[in-house]
N, C-alpha and C positions, 0 to 999 in steps of 0.2 A: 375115538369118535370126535374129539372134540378140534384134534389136527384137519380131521375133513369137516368140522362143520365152520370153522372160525373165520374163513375166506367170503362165506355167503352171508354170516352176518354181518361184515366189516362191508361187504359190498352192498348189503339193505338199507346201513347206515350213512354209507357215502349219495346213495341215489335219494333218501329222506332229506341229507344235506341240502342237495341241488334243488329239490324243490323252489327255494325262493330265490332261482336265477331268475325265471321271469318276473320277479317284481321289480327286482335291480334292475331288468331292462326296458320298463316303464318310468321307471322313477329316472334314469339316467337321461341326460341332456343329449348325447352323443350320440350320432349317429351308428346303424350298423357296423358298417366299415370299420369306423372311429373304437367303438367298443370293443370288435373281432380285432380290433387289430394293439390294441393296450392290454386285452386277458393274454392275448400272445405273449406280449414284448414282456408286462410282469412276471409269468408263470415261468417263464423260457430265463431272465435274472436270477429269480430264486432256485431254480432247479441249477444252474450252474455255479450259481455261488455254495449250492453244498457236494458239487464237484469238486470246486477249489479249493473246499475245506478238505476234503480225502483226497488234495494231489495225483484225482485220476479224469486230467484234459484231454488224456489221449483220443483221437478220431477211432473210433470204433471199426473195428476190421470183418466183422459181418454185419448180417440183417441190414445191407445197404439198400436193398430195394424196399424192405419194411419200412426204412426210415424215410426215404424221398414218397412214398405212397401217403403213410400218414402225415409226414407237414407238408406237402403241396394240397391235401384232401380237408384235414383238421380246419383253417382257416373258414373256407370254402362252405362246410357245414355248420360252422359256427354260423357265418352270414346267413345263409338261409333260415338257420333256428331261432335267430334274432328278429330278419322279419320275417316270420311265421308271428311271432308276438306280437310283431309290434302291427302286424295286418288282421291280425284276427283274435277271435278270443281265447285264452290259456287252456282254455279245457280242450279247442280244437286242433292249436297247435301239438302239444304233447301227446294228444293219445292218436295222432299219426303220427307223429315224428316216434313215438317208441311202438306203434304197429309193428313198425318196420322190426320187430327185434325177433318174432316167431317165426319171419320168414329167414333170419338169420339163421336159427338155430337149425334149418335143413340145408342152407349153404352151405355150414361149418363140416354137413358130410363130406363134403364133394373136396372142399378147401382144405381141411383139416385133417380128415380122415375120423370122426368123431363119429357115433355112434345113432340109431336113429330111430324109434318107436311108431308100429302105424300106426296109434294114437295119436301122433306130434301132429300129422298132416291133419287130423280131426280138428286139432285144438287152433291150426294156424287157420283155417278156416271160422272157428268159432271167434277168434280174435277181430277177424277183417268184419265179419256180421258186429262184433260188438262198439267197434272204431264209426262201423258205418251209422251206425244209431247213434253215438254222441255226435256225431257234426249233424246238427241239427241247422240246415240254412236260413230256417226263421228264428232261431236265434245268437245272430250274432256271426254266424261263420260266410266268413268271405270265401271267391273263389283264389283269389290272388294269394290270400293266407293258406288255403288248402295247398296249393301247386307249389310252397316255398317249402311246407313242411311235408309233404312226402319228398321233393328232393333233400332235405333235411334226415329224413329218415333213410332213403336209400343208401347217400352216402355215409351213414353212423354204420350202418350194417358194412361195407366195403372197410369204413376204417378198422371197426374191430376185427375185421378176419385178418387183416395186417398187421396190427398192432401185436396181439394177441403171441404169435409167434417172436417178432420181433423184441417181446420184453420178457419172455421166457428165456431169448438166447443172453440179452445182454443185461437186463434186468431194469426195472423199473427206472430206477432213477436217470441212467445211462442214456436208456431207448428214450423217455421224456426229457431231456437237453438237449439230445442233438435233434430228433423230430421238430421240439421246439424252434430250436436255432436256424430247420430249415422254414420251418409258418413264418416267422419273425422278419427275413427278410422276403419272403414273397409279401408282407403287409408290411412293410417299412414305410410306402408315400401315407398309409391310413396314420400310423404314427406319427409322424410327422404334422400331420392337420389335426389331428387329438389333442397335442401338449396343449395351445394356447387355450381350448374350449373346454377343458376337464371344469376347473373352476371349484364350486363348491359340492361337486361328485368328487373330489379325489376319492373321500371315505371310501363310497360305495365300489371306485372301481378298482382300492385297493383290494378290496374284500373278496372283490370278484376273480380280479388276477391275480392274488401269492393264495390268500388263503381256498375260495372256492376251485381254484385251476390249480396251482402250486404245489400247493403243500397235497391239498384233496387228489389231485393228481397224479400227483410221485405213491398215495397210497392205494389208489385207483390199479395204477402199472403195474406196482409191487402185488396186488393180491388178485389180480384177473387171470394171468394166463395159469392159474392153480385150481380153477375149475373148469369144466367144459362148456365150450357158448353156449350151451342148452341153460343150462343153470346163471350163467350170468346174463341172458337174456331173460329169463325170468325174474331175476333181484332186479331189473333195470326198471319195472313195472313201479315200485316204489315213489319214482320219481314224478309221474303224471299224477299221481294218486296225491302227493305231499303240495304240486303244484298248484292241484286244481284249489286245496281246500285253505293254501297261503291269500291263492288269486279270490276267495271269497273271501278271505277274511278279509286283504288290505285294498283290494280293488272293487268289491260289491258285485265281484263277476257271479251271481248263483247259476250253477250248474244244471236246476231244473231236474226233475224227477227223471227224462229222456235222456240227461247228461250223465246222472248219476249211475243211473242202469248202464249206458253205452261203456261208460271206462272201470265199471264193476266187470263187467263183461271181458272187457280186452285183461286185465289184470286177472280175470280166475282162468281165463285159456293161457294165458301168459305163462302161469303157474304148473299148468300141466303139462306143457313143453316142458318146462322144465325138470318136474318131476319124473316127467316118463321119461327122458333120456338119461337123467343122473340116475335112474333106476338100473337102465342097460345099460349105461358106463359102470356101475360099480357091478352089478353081474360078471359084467366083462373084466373085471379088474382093472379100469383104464380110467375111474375117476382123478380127474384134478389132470392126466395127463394133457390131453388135449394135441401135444404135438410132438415129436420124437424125439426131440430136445433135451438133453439134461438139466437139470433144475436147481438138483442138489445144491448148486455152489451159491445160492442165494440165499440171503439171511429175510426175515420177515416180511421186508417193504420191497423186496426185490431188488437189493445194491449188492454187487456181485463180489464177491468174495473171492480167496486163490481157486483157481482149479484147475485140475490134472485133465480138462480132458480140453479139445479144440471145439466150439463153436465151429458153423457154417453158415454160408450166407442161405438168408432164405428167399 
């Protein structure tokens, strides 16, 4: 039991983590760009520098289309999620930009081949009713912060159907360097006008790039594609919920009784996607698979190990 459960907890604890990105992206001086493009350039260092430490720089011989999908896409919705925050208020941003995670969890059919409960459709519905109640227009939510963070949200859903496969074949640490190495130079001009203006944010955007991207990252890769997007869309709910109650503490943003209900709402439908399709995956025998992929040859964080058998591209 504790092999299938240890994945959803370590992913409830990474998405609590993240909670206090958007404060770090009020508090920081830099712009969108500037910020998307220093979480790149730090997390994409770190992750190669413990490439260099296991002597394995080799270019990766599959999941080459996983890899150009997620770092030309990753940048891309970082910007949007940035300003999503920085246009509107935390409670509106997040609980559209993780709506988006219910309707994932019935792509991951079609994509994935992953399994599918008429429940789910009940619950993606009940999710989009309860998103719709927290953007309250009277207070505080913009249109321009709405339209950044559903495209925020679309393309999170796109990446993890990519990724998802991608770090199953090569493994976490692997798939997240060279992904990275490709975000890094599509945001190379944003780096470039960041160095002079970081200033006295280095802290914050160290914290943001190795540890909240990095290090959270490479454990992120390593322990996602071990359950099915049904379930890791539901542990992603964590994260609006940790968001919202950071952005009251350190911003004075209150969510208001209408807020509070709205993102209660999206996170208990949230929940029952999840649950109803880990139910039919494990019925079906097919929890944690997700893709046809052998898996075996990875150790805990998903850094690949010898293996007898060939990957393929996916």
């Amino acid at each position: 039991m504790f092999d299938r459960l240890w994945p959803t907890f370590v992913l409830l604890g990474l998405a609590t983590t993240w909670g206090v990105i958007p404060i770090i992206v009020r508090e920081v001086e830099l712009s969108s760009e500037q910020l998307t493009a220093t979480r790149v350039w730090l997390s994409t260092i770190f992750l190669f520098s413990l490439l260099a430490m296991r002597r394995d720089l080799s270019f990766p011989k599959t999941s080459h289309r996983s890899i150009v999908l997620a770092g030309l896409l990753i940048p891309v919705h970082w910007f949007t999620f940035f300003q999503a925050i920085e246009t509107t208020r935390v409670l509106v941003a997040l609980v559209l930009v993780w709506g988006a995670a219910p309707a994932m969890a019935i792509a991951a059919t079609k994509v994935l081949g992953e399994p599918l409960r008429v429940g789910t459709g009940l619950a993606v519905v009940g999710g989009f009713i309860g998103a719709a109640i927290a953007v309250d227009p009277s207070n505080g939510a913009t249109t321009e912060g709405v339209l950044w963070a559903l495209a925020s949200g679309a393309l999170l859903a796109v990446i993890l159907l990519a990724v998802k496969p991608g770090a199953a074949d090569l493994g976490g640490l692997k798939f997240g360097a060279w992904e990275g190495l490709l975000s890094s130079l599509v945001t190379l001009p944003w780096v470039i006008s960041a160095i002079p203006d970081i200033g006295d944010d280095l802290g914050l955007v160290l914290l943001l790039g190795v540890g909240l991207t990095g290090l959270s990252g490479l454990i992120y890769l390593g322990t996602m594609y071990r359950v099915p997007v049904s379930m890791l869309s539901s542990t992603m709910y964590a994260e609006p919920m940790a968001a919202v109650v950071a952005a009251w503490f350190f911003l004075d943003e209150d969510p208001g009784a209408r807020g509070w209900l709205g993102i209660g709402l999206v996170i208990f439908f949230g929940v029952i996607v999840g649950w109803s399709n880990e139910r039919a995956a494990r019925l079906a025998g097919e929890v944690g698979a997700g893709v046809s992929i052998q898996v075996k040859g990875f150790d805990r964080w998903g850094v690949a190990r010898n293996r007898s058998h060939r990957g393929r591209d996916t």
